[in-house]
C-alpha positions in Angstrom: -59.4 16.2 67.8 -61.5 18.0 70.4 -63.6 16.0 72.7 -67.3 15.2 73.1 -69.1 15.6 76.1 -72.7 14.0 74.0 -71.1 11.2 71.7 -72.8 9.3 68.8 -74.0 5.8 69.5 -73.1 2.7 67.1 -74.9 -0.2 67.8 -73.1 -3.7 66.8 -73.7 -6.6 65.6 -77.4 -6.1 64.5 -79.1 -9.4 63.4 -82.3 -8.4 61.8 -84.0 -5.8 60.7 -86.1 -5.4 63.6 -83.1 -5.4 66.3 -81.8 -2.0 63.1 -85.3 -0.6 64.4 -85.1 -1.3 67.7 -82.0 0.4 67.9 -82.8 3.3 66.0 -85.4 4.1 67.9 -83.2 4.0 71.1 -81.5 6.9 69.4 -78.3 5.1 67.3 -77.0 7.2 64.3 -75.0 3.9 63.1 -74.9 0.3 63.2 -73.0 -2.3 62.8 -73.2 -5.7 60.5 -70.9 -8.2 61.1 -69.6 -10.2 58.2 -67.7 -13.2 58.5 -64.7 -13.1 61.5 -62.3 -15.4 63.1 -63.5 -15.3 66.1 -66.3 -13.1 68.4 -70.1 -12.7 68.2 -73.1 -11.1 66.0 -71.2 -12.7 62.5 -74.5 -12.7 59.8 -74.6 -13.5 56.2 -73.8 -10.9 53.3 -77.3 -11.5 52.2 -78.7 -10.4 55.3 -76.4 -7.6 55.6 -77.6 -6.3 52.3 -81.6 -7.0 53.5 -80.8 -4.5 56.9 -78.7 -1.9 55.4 -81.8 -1.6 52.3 -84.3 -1.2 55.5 -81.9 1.3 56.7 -82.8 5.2 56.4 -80.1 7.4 54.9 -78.9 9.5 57.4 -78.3 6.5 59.6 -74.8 5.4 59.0 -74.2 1.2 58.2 -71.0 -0.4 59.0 -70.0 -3.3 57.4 -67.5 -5.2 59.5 -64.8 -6.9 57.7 -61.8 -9.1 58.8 -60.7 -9.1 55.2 -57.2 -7.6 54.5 -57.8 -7.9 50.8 -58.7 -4.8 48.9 -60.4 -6.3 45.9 -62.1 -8.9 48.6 -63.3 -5.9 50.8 -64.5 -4.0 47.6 -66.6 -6.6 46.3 -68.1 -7.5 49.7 -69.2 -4.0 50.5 -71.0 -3.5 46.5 -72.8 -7.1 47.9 -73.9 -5.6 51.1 -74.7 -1.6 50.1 -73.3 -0.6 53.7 -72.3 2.9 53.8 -69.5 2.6 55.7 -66.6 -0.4 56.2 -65.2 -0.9 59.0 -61.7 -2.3 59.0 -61.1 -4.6 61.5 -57.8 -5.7 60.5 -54.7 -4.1 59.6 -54.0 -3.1 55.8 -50.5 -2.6 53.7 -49.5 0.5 52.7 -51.3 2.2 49.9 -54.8 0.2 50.6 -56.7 2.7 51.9 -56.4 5.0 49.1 -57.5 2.3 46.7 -60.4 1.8 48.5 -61.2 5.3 48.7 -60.6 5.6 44.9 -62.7 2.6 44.1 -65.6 3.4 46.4 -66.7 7.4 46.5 -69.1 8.4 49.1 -68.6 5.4 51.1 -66.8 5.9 54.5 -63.8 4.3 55.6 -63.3 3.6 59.4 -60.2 1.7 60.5 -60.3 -0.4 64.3 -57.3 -0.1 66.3 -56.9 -2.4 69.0 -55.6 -0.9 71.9 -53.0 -3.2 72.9 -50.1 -0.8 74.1 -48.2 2.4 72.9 -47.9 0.9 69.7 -51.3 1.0 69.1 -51.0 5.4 69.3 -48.1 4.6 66.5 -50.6 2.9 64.6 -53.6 4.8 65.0 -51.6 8.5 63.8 -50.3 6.8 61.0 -53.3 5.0 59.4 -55.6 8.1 60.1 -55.0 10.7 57.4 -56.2 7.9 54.8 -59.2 7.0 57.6 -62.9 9.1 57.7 -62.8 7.7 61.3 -60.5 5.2 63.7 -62.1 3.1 65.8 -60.4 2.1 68.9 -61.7 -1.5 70.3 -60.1 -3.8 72.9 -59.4 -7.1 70.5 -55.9 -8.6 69.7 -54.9 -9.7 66.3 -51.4 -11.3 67.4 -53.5 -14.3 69.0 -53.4 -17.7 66.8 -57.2 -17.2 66.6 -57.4 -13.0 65.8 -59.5 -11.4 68.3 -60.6 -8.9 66.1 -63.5 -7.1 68.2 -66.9 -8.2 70.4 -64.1 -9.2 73.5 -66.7 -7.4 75.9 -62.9 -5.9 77.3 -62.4 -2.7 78.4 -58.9 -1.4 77.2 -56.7 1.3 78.7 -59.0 4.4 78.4 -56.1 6.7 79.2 -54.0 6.0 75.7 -57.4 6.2 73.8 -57.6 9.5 75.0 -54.5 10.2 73.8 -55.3 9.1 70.2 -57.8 10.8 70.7 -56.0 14.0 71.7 -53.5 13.7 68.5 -55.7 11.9 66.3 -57.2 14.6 62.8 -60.3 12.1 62.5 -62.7 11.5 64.4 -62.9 8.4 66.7 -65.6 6.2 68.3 -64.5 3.9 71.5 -65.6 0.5 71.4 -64.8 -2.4 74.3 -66.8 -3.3 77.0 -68.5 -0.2 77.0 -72.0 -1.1 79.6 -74.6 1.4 81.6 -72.8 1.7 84.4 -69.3 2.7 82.6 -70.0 4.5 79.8 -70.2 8.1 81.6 -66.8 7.0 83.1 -65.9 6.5 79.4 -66.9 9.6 78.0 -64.9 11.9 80.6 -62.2 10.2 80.4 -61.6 9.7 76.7 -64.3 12.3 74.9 -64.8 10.3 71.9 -66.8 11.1 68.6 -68.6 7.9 69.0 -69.5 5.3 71.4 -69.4 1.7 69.7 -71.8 -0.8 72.1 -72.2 -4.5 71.5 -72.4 -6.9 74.5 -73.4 -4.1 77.0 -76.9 -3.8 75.5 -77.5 -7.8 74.8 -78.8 -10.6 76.7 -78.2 -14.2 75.6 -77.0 -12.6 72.1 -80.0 -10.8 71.8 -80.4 -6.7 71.5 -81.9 -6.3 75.3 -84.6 -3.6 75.4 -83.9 -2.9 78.9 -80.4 -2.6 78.8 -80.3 -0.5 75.6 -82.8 2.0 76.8 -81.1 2.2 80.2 -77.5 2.8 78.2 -78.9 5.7 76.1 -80.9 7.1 79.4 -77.7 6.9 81.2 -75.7 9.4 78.2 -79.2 11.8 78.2 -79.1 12.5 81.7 -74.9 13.7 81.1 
């Protein structure tokens, strides 16, 4: 997949509708709703997942986050929260994907791959001809407790780039992503999509300052 010099912008783990706004404003074309995890931050209820992504305007693209590896599980939780997209943040057995893509048309499937090794570039070529999108985030599902995003880590920009590189989807780059890294991030890795969580949040709040310096900072590329 070529690179991107001017990526897209995800904002994650959006907690009301005004923090949607906020963002939107700032410039995101996505955001993210995070539905219930084993561990990391901006987790909200289905209920108020449903009430953003309903706020939402069409072309802006809503990810629902799940942890579930369950395909029936995943497809009732996304016809409960009218996201757009899913976002898999766990890994699925064979044949899963292409149930959920047969069971929900139109709606966008992203898979997270956590960037743990050389495995992970393994992982990432063979999950993405099912995939509209990977999503390459720093988190580590192999810990007692899954880490399965929101770790504020930066991972090792120089196989994401190579994902990147072999990878037939799209990608966004997720991980510790902040102001004063993310033009570092972009030449190194060229990514569809920029996925930013902590880096614009202040005591768990969307940070006006921060996310209007983070978008400044990819304008002025």
């Amino acid at each position: 997949m070529e690179a991107f010099t001017h990526p897209h912008v995800k904002v994650c783990c959006i907690s009301s509708v005004q923090e949607a706004w906020s963002a939107i404003h700032a410039g995101a074309s996505a955001l993210g709703l995070v539905s219930a995890m084993p561990s990391g931050p901006g987790v909200i209820s289905e209920a108020l997942i449903a009430e953003i992504t309903a706020a939402v305007p069409p072309p802006i693209a809503t990810f629902l986050l799940t942890s579930s590896q369950d395909v029936e599980a995943i497809i009732a939780q996304q016809r409960r929260c009218r996201t757009n997209t899913v976002q898999l943040c766990d890994a699925l057995s064979a044949g899963a994907h292409a149930h959920l893509r047969a069971a929900l048309p139109g709606v966008s499937i992203v898979q997270v791959i956590h960037v743990t090794g050389e495995e992970s570039l393994h992982e990432a070529l063979r999950v993405a001809p099912w995939v509209d999108a990977l999503l390459l985030d720093s988190g580590n599902p192999a810990l007692a407790v899954k880490q399965l995003g929101g770790t504020g880590r930066v991972h090792d920009w120089s196989l994401s780039r190579r994902i990147r590189e072999h990878s037939p989807v799209p990608l966004f780059l997720a991980g510790g992503l902040r102001t004063d890294n993310v033009d570092e991030a972009v030449r190194q890795v060229g990514p569809f999509g920029l996925d930013v969580c902590s880096g614009v949040r202040t005591d768990d709040r969307l940070d006006p300052v921060k996310l209007q310096a983070f978008f400044a900072r990819l304008r002025a590329r």
